[in-house]
LOTIPA-862090 format. One record per atom (N, C-alpha, C, CB): x negated, z, y; residue number from 1; atom name. Coordinates in nm, 3 decimals. Each point is the difference from the previous one (the first is absolute). Glycine has a CB too. Example, Ala and Ser with C-alpha at 12.3 -4.5 7.8 and 13.67 -1.06 7.14 Angstrom:
% residues 2
+---------+---------+---------+-----+------+
!    east !      up !   north !  nr ! atom !
+---------+---------+---------+-----+------+
!  -1.319 !   0.780 !  -0.569 !   1 !    N !
!   0.089 !   0.000 !   0.119 !   1 !   CA !
!  -0.090 !   0.000 !   0.120 !   1 !    C !
!   0.189 !   0.125 !  -0.117 !   1 !   CB !
!  -0.154 !  -0.197 !   0.222 !   2 !    N !
!  -0.082 !   0.006 !   0.119 !   2 !   CA !
!   0.077 !   0.073 !   0.109 !   2 !    C !
!  -0.118 !  -0.215 !  -0.063 !   2 !   CB !
+---------+---------+---------+-----+------+
***
This chain:
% residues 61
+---------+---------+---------+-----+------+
!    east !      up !   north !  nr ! atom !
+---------+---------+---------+-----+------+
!  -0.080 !   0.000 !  -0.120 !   1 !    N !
!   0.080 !   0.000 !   0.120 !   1 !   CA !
!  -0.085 !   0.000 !   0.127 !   1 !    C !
!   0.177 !   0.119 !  -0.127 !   1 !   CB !
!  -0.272 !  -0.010 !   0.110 !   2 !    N !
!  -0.113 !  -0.021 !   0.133 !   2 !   CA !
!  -0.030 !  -0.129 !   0.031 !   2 !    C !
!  -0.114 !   0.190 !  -0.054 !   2 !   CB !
!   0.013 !  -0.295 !  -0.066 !   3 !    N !
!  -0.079 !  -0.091 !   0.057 !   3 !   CA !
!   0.177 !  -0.097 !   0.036 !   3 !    C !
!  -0.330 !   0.023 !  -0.161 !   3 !   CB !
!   0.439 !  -0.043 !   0.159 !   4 !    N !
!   0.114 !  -0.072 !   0.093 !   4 !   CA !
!  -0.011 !   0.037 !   0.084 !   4 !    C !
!   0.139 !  -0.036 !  -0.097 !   4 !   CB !
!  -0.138 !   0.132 !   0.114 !   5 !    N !
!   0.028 !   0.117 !   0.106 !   5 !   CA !
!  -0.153 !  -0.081 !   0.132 !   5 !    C !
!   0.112 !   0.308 !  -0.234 !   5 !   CB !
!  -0.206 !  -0.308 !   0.166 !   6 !    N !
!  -0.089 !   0.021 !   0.086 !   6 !   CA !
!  -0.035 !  -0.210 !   0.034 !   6 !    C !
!  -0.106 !   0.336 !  -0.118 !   6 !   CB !
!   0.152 !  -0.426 !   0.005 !   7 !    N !
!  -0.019 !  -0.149 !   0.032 !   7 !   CA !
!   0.064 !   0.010 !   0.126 !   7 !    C !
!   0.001 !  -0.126 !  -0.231 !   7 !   CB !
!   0.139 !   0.167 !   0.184 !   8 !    N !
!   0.115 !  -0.043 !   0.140 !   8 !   CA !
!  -0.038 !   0.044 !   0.144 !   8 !    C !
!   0.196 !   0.036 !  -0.162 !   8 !   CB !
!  -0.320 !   0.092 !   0.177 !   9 !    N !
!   0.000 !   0.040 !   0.127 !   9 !   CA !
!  -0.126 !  -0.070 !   0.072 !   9 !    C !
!   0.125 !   0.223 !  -0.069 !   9 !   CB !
!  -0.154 !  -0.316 !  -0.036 !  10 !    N !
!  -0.152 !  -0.098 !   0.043 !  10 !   CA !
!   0.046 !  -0.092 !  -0.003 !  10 !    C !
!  -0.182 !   0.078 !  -0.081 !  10 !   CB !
!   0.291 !  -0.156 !   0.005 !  11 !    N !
!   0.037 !  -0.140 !  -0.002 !  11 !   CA !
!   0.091 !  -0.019 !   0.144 !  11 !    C !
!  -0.003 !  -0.018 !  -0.293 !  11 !   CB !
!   0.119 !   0.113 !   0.309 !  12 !    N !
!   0.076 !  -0.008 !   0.093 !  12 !   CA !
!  -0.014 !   0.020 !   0.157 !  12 !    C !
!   0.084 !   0.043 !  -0.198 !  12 !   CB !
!  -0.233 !  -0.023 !   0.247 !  13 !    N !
!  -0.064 !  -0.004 !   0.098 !  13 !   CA !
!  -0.134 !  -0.117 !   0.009 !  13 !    C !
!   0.104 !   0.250 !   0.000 !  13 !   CB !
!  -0.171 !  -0.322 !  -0.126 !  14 !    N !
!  -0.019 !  -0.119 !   0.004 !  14 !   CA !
!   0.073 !  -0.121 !   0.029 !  14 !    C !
!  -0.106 !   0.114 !  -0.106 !  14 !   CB !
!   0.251 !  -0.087 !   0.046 !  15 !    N !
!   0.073 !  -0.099 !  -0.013 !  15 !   CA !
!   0.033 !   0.002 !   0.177 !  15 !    C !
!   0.093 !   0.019 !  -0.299 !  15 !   CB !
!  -0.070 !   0.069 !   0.342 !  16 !    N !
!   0.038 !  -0.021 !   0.121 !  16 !   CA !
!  -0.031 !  -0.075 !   0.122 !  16 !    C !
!   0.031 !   0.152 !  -0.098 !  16 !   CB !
!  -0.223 !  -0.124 !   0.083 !  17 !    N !
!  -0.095 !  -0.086 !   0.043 !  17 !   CA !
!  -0.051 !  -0.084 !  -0.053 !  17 !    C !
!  -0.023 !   0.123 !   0.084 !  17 !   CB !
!   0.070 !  -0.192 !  -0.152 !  18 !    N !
!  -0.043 !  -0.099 !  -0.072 !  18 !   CA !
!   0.075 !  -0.113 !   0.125 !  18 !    C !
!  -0.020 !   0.118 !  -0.303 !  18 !   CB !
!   0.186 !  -0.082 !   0.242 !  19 !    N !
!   0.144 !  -0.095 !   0.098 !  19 !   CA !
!  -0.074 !   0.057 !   0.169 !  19 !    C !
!   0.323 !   0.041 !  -0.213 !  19 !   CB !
!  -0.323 !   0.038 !   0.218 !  20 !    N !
!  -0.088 !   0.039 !   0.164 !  20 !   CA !
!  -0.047 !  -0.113 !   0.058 !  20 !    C !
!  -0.099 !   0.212 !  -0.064 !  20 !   CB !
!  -0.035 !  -0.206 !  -0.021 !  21 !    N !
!  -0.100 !  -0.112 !   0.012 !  21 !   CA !
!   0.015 !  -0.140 !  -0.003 !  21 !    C !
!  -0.092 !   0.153 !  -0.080 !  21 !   CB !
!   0.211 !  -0.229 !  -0.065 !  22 !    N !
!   0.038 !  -0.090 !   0.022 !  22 !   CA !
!   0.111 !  -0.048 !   0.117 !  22 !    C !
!  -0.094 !   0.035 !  -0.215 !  22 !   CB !
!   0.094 !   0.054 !   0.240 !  23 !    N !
!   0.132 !  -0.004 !   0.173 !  23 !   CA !
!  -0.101 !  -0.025 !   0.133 !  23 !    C !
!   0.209 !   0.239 !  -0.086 !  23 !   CB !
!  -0.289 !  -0.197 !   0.097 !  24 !    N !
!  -0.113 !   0.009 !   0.093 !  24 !   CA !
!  -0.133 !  -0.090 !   0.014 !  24 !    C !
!   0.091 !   0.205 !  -0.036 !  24 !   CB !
!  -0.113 !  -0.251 !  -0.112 !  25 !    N !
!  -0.129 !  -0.103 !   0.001 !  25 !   CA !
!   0.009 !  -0.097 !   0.077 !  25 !    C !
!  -0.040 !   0.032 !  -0.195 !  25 !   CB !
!   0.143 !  -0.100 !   0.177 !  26 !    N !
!  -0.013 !  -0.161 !   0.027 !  26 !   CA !
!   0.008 !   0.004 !   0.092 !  26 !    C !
!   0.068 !  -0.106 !  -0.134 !  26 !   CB !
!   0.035 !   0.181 !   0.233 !  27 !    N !
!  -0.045 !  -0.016 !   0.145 !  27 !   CA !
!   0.086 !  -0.078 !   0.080 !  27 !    C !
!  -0.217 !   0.019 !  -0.070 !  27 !   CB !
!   0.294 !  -0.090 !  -0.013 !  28 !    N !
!   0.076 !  -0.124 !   0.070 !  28 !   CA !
!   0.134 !   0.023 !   0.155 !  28 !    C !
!  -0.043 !  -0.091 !  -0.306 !  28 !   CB !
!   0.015 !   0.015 !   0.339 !  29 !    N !
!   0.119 !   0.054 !   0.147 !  29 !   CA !
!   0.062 !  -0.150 !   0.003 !  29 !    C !
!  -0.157 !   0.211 !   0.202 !  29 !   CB !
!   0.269 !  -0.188 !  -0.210 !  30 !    N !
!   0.110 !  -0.113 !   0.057 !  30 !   CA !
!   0.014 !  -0.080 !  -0.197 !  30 !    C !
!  -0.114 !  -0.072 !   0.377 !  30 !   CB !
!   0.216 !  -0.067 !  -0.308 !  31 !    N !
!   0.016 !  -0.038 !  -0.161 !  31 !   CA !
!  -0.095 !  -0.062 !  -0.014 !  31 !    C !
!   0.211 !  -0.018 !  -0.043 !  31 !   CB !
!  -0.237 !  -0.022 !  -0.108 !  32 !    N !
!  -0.085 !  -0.115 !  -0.062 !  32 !   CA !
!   0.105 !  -0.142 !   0.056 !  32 !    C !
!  -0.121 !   0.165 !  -0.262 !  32 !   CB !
!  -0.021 !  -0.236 !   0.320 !  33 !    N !
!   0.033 !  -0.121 !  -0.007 !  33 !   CA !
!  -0.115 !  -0.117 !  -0.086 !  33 !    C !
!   0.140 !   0.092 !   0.231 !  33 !   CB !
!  -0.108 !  -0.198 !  -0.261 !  34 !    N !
!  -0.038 !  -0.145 !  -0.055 !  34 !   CA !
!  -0.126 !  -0.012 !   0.162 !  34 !    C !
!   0.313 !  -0.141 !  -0.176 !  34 !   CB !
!  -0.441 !   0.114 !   0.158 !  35 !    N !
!  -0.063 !  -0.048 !   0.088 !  35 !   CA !
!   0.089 !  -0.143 !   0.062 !  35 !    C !
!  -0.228 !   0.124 !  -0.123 !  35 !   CB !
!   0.220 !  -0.141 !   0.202 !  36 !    N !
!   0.053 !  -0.180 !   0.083 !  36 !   CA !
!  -0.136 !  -0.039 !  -0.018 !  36 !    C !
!   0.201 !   0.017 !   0.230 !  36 !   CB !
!  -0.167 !  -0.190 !  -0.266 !  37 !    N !
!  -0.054 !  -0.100 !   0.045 !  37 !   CA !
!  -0.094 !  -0.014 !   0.141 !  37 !    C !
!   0.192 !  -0.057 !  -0.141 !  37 !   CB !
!  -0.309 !   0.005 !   0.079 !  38 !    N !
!  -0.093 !  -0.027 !   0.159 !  38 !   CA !
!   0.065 !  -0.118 !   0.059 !  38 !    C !
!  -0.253 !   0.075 !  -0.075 !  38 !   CB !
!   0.302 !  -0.021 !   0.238 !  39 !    N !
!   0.028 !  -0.132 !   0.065 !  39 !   CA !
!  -0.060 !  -0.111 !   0.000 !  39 !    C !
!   0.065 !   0.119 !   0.102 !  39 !   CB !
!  -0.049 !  -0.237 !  -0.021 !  40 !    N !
!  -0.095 !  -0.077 !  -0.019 !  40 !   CA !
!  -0.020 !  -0.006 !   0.157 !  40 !    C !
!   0.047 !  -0.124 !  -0.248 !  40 !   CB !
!  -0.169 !   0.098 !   0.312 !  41 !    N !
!  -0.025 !  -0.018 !   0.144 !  41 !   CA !
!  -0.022 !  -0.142 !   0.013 !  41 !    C !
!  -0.099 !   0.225 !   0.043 !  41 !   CB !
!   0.172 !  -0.275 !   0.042 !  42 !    N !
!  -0.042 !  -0.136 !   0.074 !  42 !   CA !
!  -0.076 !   0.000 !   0.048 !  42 !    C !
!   0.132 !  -0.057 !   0.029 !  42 !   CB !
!  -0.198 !  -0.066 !  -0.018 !  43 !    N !
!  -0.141 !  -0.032 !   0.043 !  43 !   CA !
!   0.060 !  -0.039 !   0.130 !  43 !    C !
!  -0.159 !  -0.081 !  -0.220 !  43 !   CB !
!   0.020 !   0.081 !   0.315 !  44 !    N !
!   0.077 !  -0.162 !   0.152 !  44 !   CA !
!  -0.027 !  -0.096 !  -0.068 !  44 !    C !
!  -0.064 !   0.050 !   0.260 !  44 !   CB !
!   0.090 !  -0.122 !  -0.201 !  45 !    N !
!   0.042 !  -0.184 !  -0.039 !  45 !   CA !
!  -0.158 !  -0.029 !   0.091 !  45 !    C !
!   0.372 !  -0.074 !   0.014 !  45 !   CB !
!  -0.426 !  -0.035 !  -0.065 !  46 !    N !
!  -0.164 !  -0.047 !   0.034 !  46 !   CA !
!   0.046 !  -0.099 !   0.117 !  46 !    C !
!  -0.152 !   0.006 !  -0.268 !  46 !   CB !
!   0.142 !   0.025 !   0.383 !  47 !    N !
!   0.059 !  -0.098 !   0.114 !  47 !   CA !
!  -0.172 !  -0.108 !  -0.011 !  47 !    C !
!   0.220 !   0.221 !   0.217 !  47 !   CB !
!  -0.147 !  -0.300 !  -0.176 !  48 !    N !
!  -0.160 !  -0.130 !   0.009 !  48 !   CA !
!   0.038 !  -0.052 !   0.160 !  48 !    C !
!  -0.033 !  -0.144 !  -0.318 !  48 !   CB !
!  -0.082 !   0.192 !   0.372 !  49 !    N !
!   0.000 !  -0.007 !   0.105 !  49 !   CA !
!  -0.064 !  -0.130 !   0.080 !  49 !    C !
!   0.022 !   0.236 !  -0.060 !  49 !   CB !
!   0.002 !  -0.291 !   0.143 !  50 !    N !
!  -0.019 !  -0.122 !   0.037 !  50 !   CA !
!  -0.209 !   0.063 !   0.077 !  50 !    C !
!   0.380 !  -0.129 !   0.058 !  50 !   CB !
!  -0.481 !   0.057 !  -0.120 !  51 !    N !
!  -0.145 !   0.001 !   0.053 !  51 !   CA !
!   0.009 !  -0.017 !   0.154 !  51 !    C !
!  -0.101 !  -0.107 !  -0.222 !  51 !   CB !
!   0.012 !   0.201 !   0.278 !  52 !    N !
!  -0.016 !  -0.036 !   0.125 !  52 !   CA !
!  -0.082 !  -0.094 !   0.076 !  52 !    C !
!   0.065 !   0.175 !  -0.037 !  52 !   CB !
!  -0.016 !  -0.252 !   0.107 !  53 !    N !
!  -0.067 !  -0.175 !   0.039 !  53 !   CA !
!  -0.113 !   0.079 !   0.076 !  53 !    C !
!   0.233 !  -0.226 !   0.052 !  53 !   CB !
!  -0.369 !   0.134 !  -0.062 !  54 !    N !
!  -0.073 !   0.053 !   0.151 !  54 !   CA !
!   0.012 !  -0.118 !   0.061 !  54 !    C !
!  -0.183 !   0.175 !  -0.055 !  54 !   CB !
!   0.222 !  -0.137 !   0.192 !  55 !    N !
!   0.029 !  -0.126 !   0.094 !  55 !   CA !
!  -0.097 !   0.022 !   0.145 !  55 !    C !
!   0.286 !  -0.029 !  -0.102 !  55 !   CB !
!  -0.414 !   0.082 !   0.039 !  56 !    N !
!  -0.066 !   0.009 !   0.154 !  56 !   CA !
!  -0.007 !  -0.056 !   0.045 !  56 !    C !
!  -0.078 !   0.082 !  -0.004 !  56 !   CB !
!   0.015 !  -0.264 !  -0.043 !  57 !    N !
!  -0.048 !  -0.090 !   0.095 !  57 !   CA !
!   0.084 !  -0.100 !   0.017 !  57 !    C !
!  -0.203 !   0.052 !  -0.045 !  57 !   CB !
!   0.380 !  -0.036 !  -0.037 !  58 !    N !
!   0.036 !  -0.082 !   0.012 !  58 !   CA !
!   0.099 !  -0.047 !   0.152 !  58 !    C !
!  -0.063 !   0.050 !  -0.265 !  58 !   CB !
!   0.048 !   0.078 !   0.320 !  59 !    N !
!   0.091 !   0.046 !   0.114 !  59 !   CA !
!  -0.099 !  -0.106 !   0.171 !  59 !    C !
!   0.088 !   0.346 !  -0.170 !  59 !   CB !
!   0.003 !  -0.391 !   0.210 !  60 !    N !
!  -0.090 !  -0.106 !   0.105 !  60 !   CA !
!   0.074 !   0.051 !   0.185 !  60 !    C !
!  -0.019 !  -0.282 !  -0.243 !  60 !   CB !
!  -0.070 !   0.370 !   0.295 !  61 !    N !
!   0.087 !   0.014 !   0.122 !  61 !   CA !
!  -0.058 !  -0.035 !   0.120 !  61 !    C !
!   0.104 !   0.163 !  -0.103 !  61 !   CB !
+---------+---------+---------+-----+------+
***
């Protein structure tokens, strides 16, 4: 009768902290969600720009 006597007063204060601990580990705050998808970023558009003329000597005043 003792050694019942004496599992239950060691098991039933492990057991307690055991669920304690699994309540407390993980840590988590708010719900679980699914990660999202990486957006995708647009690029700019490659403008082609018109070369710049040199017109030094062509100018007559």
């Amino acid at each position: 009768m003792n050694a019942k006597r004496i599992i239950r007063q060691i098991s039933q204060p492990l057991g307690w902290m055991l669920v304690g601990s699994m309540l407390t580990a993980c840590g988590q705050k708010g719900p679980l969600t699914l990660p999202q998808p990486a957006t995708e970023v647009a690029e700019p558009a490659v403008q082609n720009l018109p070369e710049p003329t040199d017109n030094k000597g062509d100018h007559s005043g």
